[in-house]
C-alpha positions as CSV (number, residue, x, y, z in Angstrom):
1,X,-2.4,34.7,6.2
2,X,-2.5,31.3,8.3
3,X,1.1,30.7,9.0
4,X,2.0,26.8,10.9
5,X,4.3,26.6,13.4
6,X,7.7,25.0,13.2
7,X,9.1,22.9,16.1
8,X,11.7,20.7,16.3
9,X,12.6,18.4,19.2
10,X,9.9,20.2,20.7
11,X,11.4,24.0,20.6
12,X,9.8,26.7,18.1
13,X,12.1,27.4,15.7
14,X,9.4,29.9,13.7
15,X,6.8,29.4,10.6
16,X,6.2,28.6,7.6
17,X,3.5,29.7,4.7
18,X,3.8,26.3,2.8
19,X,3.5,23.3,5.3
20,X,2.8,21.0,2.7
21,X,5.0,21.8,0.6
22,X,7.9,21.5,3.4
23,X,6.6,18.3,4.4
24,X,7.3,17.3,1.2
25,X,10.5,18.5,0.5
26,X,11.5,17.3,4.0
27,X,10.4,13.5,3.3
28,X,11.7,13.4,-0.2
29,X,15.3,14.7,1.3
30,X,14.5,11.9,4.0
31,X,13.9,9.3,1.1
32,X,17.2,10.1,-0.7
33,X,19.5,10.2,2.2
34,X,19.9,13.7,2.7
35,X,18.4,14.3,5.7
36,X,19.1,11.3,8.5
37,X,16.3,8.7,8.0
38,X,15.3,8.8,11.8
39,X,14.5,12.1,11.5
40,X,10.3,12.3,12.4
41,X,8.0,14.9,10.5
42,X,4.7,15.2,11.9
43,X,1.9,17.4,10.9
44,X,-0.7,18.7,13.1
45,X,-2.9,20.5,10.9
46,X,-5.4,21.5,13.9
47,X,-2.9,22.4,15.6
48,X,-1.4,24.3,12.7
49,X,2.0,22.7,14.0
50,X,4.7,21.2,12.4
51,X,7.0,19.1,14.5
52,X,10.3,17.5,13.3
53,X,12.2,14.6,16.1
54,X,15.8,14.5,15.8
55,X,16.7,13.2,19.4
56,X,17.9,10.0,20.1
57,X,16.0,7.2,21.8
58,X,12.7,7.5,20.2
59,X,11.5,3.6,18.9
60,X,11.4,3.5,15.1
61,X,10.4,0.9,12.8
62,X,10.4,0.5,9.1
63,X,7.4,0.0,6.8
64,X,7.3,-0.3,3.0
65,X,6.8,3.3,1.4
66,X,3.7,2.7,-1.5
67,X,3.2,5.5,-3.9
68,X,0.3,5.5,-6.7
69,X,-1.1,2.2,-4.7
70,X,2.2,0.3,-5.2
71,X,4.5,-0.7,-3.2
72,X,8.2,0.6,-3.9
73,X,9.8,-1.9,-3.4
74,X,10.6,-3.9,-6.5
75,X,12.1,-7.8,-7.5
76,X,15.5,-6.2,-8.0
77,X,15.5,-5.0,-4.3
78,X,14.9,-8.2,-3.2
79,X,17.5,-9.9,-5.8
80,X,20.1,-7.2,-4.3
81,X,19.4,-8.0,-0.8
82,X,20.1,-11.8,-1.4
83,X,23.3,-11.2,-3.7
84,X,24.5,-8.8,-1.5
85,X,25.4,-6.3,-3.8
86,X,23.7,-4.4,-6.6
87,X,23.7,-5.1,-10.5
88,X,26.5,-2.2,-10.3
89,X,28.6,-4.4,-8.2
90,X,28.3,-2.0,-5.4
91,X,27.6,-3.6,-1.6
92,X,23.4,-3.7,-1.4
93,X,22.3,-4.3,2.4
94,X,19.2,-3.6,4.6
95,X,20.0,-0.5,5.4
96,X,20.5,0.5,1.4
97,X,16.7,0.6,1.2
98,X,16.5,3.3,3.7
99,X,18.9,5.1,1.8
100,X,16.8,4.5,-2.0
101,X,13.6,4.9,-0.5
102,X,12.1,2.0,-0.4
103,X,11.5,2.0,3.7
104,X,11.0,4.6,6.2
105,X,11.4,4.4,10.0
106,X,8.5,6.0,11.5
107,X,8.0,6.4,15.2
108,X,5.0,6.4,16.9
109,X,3.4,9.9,16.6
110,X,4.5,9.8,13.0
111,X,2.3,6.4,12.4
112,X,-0.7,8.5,13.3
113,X,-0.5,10.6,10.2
114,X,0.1,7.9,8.0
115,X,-2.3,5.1,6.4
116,X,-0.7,1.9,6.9
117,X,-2.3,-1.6,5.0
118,X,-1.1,-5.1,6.3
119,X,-0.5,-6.6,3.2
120,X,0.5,-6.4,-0.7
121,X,-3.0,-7.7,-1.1
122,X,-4.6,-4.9,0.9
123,X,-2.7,-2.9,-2.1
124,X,-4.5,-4.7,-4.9
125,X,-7.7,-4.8,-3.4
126,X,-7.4,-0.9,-3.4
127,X,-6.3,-0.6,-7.0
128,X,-9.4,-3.0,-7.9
129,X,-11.5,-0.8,-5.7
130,X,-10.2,2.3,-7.3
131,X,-10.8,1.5,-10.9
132,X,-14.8,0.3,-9.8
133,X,-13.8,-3.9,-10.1
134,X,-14.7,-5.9,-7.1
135,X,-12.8,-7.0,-5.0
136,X,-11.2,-10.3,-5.2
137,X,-13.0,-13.0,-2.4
138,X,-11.5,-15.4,-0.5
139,X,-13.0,-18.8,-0.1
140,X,-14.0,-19.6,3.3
141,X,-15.9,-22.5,3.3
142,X,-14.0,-24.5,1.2
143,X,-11.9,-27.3,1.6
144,X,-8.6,-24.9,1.2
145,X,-10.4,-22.4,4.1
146,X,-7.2,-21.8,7.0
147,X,-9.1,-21.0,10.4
148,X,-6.0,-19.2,11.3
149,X,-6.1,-17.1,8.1
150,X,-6.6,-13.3,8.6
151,X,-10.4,-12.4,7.9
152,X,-11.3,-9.2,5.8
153,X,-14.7,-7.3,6.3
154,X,-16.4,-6.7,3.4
155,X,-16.3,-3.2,2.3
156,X,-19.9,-2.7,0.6
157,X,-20.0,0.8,-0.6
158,X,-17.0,2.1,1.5
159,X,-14.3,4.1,-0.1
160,X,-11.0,2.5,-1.4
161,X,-8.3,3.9,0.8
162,X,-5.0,5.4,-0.3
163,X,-2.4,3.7,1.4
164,X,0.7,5.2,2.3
165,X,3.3,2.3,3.6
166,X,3.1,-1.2,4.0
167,X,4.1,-3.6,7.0
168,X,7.0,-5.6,6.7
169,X,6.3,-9.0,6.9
170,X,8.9,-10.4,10.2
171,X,10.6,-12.7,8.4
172,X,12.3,-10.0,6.4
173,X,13.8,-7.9,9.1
């Protein structure tokens, strides 16, 4: 049977019969807090290699997690983040969202394996794609056209894509 390799920090530790399976397990014990959320799972499926980052030092950054084409993050994370605590009473910071799964850090060779969109927006013009509706245009040659505005190609006939996280808008870091 095809068996994939297991590294971590870059030593074989043996194999497994159920990569994706352990992927998932791994990132949903990532999502809850149970396993450090640093921690970088990458799957090489050419390779047949699984490789899990523990060390310190490597550059992280967070992105929205989206699931079913929406993002996880909801109005009552953001309300939280303001108040500073959670409807509980309990203290609700940045780093909280890590720990509910809202965000992930992902490093570099992790990003590869992921689908990443720029935008909420990129997330509804997926869903509207997905169900066969076009998608929404923007007007640019009106009188509210911004030069500085960030153009989208046209699909045509192309595929919706099934987006994984989201970028973080600056402001919010």
């Amino acid at each position: 049977t095809l068996t994939t390799k297991v590294f971590v920090n870059g030593v074989w530790m043996g194999v497994h019969r159920d990569p994706t399976n352990l992927i998932e397990t791994l990132k949903k014990l990532r999502r809850k807090d149970d396993v450090h959320p640093e921690v970088s799972i990458v799957r090489d499926i050419r390779e047949r290699e699984l490789r899990l980052y523990t060390d310190p030092g490597r550059v992280c950054r967070p992105l929205f997690i989206v699931e079913d084409q929406q993002l996880v993050l909801q109005k009552k994370h953001v309300r939280w983040l303001n108040q500073g605590t959670a409807d509980d009473g309990e203290e609700f910071k940045w780093q909280h969202l890590a720990k509910s799964g809202v965000i992930e850090m992902l490093d570099a060779e992790e990003e590869e394996t992921v689908m990443i969109c720029m935008t909420p927006e990129d997330l509804e013009t997926a869903r509207l794609q997905g169900r066969g509706m076009p998608p929404t245009t923007d007007n640019t040659n009106g009188a509210d056209f911004d030069p500085a505005a960030r153009l989208k190609p046209t699909l045509g006939k192309s595929s919706p894509h099934i987006w994984t996280h989201c970028e973080i808008h600056p402001s919010m870091i």
